[in-house]
C-alpha positions in Angstrom: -62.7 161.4 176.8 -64.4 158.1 175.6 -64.9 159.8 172.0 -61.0 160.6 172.1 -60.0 156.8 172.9 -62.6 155.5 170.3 -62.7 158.0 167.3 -59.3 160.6 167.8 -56.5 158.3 168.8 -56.7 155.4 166.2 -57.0 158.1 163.8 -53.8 159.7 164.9 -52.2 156.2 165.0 -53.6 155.3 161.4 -51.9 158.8 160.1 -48.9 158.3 161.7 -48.6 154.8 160.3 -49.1 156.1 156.9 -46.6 159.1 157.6 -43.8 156.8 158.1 -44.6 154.5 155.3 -44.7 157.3 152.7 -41.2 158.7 154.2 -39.9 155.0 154.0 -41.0 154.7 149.9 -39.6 158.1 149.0 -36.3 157.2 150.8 -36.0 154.0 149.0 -36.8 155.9 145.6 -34.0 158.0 146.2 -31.2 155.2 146.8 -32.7 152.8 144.4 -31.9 154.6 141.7 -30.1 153.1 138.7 -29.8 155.5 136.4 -26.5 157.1 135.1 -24.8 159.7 136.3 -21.8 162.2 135.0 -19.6 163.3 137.8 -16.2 164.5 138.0 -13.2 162.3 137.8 -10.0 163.3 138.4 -9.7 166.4 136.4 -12.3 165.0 133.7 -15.5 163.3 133.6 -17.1 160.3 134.1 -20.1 158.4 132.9 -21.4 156.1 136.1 -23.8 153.5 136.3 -24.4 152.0 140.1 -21.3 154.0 140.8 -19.4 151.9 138.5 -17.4 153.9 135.6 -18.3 153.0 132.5 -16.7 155.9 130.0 -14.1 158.8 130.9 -14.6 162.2 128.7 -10.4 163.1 129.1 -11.3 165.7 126.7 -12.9 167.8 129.3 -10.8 169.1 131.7 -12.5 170.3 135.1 -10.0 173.1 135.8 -11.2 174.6 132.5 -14.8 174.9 133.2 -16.4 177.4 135.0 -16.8 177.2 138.2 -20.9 176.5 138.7 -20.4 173.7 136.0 -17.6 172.5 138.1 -19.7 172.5 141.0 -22.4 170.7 139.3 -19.8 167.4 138.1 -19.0 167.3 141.4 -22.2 167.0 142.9 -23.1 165.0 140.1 -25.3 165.2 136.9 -28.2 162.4 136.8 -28.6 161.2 133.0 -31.3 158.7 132.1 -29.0 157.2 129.3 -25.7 157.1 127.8 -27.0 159.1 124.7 -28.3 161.7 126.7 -25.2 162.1 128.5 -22.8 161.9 125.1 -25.7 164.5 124.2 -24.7 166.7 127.0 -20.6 166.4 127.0 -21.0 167.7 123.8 -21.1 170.8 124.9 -18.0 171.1 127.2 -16.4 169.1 124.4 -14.2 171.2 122.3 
């Protein structure tokens, strides 16, 4: 028992410690991102940056589109600049 209150138990208090600060971190990754995004936008798309339009592509039209790219607008396409997301509306453009 004494080896359990001096070697086990702050061990098991150290890797919980460390367990929750990880989790904390990778949460805060995941909502501190600042990146763009494309995501649908009436029946179009929309270039966001901190969920602020900043372009609408009128000349795609959602109800168009096949249904899994639909899906993905929707949910939302991250983009790590404007170019790359020009780059990719270029293929639904035409």
């Amino acid at each position: 028992m004494r080896f359990f209150k001096k070697f086990i138990f702050p061990f098991i208090v150290a890797v919980a410690i460390f367990v929750i600060i990880f989790n904390t971190r990778q949460n805060q990754k995941k909502n501190d991102y600042d990146g763009y995004m494309l995501k649908a936008y009436k029946n179009s798309v929309a270039l966001y940056k901190n969920d602020i339009v900043i372009e609408v592509y009128n000349d795609i039209v959602l109800n168009t589109l096949p249904q899994k790219d639909i899906q993905s607008f929707n949910q939302g396409i991250s983009v790590f600049s404007k170019e790359e997301a020009e780059t990719l509306i270029e293929n639904y453009d035409g």
